[in-house]
C-alpha positions as a printed Julia matrix, in Angstrom:
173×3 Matrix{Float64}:
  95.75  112.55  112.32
  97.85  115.82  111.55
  98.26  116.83  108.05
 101.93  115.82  106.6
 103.33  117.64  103.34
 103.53  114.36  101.53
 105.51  116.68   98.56
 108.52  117.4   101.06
 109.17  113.52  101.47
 108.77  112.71   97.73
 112.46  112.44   97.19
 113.7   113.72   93.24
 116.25  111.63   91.9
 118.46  112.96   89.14
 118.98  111.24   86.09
 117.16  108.25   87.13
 116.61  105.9    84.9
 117.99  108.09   81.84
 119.69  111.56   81.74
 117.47  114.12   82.03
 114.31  112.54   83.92
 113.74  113.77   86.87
 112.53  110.68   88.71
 109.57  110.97   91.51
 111.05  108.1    94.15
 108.0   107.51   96.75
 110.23  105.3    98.99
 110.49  108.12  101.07
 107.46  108.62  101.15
 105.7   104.86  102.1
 109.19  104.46  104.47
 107.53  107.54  106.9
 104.31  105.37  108.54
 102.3   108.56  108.97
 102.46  109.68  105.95
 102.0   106.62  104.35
  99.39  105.85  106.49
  97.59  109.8   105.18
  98.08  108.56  101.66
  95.88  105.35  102.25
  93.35  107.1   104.49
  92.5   110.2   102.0
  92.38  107.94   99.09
  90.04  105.21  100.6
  87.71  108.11  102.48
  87.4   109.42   98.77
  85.75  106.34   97.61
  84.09  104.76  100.66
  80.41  104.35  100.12
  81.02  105.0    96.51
  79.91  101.6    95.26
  83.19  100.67   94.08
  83.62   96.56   93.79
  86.61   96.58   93.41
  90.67   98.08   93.54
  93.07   97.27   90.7
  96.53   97.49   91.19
  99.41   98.03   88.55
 102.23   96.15   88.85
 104.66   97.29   90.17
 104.47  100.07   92.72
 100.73  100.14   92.14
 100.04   97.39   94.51
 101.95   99.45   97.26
  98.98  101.71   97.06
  96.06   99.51   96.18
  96.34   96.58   98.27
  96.22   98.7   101.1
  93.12  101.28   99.57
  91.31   98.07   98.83
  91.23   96.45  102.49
  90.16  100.04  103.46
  87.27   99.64  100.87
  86.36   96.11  102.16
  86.94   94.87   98.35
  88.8    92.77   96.5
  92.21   93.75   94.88
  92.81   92.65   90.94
  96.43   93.01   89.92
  97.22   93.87   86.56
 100.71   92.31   85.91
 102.94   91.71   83.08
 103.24   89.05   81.08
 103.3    85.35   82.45
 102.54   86.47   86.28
  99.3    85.33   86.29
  98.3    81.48   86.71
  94.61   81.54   84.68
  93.54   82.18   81.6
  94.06   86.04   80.93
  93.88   89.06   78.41
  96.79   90.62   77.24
  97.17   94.0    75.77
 100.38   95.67   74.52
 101.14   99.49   74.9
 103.79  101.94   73.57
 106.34  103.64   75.78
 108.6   106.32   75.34
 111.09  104.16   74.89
 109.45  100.76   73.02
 106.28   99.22   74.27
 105.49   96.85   76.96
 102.51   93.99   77.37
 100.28   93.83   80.48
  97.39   91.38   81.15
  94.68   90.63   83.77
  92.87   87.38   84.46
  89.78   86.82   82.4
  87.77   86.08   85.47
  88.8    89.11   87.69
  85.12   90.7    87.87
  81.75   89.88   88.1
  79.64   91.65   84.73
  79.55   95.16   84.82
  81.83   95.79   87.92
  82.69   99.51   89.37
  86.74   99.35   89.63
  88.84  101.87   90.78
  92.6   102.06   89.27
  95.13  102.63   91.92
  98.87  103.55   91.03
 101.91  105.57   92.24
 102.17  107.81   89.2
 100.68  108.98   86.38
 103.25  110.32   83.55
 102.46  109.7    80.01
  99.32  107.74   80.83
 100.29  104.48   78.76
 100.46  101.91   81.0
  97.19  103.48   82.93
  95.43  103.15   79.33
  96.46   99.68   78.72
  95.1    98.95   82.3
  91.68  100.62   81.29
  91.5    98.62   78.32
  92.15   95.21   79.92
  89.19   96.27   82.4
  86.8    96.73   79.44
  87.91   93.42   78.06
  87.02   91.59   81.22
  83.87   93.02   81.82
  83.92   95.79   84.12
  83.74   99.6    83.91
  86.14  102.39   85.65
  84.79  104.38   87.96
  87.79  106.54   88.57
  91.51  106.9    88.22
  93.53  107.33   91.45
  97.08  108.51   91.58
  99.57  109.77   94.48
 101.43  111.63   92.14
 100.7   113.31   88.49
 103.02  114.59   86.3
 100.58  117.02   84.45
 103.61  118.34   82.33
 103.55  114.88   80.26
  99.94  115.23   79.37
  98.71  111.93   80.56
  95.53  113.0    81.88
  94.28  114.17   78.17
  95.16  110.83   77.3
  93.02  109.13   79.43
  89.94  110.94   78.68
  86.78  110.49   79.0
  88.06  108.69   82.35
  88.13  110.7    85.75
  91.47  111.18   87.32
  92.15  111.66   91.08
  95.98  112.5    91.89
  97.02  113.47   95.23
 100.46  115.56   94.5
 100.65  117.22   91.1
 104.29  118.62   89.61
């Protein structure tokens, strides 16, 4: 497989969803097959033979990313949706965003005791919605073995945030 420069096909969208954010629009980047298929390759050599029982996914563009990583893996995939997405019983945990807060929750079930997850998203920015995934985890049981990123936006500081938990990011701006 050659080596694409998955930066030049992350496209920058102006504006987008408020003045003044400069948004990070992977489309471009999952509609090239190559490159896409690089993404899911790098990540998933990373962790195979890692012991990892399972991928989580984030709704939404997390599952883009994980679903993928997690057949790699030979695992099972846990979404983490938001709220009233998911048929079971489930925990819920609400978050704070820039702009208000949000909910997110995860079937009770999801892992056996003491599972090794690994997180899978597109982006991490301020890390809220990564730390409301990490805390749902805990609740049901299982324990993060690393957090995995395509892209990272250290400027917004959302790796101190998630501290003590390892972070793995692909493309960094």
């Amino acid at each position: 497989m050659t080596n694409i420069d998955l930066a030049s096909l992350v496209r920058n969208v102006p504006d987008f969803p408020l003045p003044g954010i400069q948004f990070k629009d992977i489309t471009t980047l999952v509609g090239n097959g190559p490159a896409f298929a690089q993404v899911i390759a790098t990540m998933a050599d990373r962790y195979r033979g890692g012991g990892i029982d399972a991928v989580v996914g984030v709704e939404s563009r997390g599952f883009i990313f994980s679903a993928p990583i997690a057949l790699e893996l030979g695992v099972g995939l846990v979404p983490i949706r938001k709220p009233g997405k998911l048929p079971a019983e489930t925990y819920q945990v609400e978050y704070e965003l820039e702009y208000g807060s949000n909910k997110l929750e995860i079937h009770r079930d999801a892992f056996a005791p003491g599972a090794r997850v690994l997180v899978v998203d597109d982006l991490l920015a301020t890390g809220g919605t990564i730390g409301a995934a990490c805390k749902l985890i805990a609740q049901a049981g299982a324990n993060v073995v690393e957090l995995a990123f395509v892209i990272e936006l250290a400027f917004l500081g959302g790796r101190a945030k998630l501290a003590p938990h390892p972070i793995f990011s692909l493309l960094t701006y």
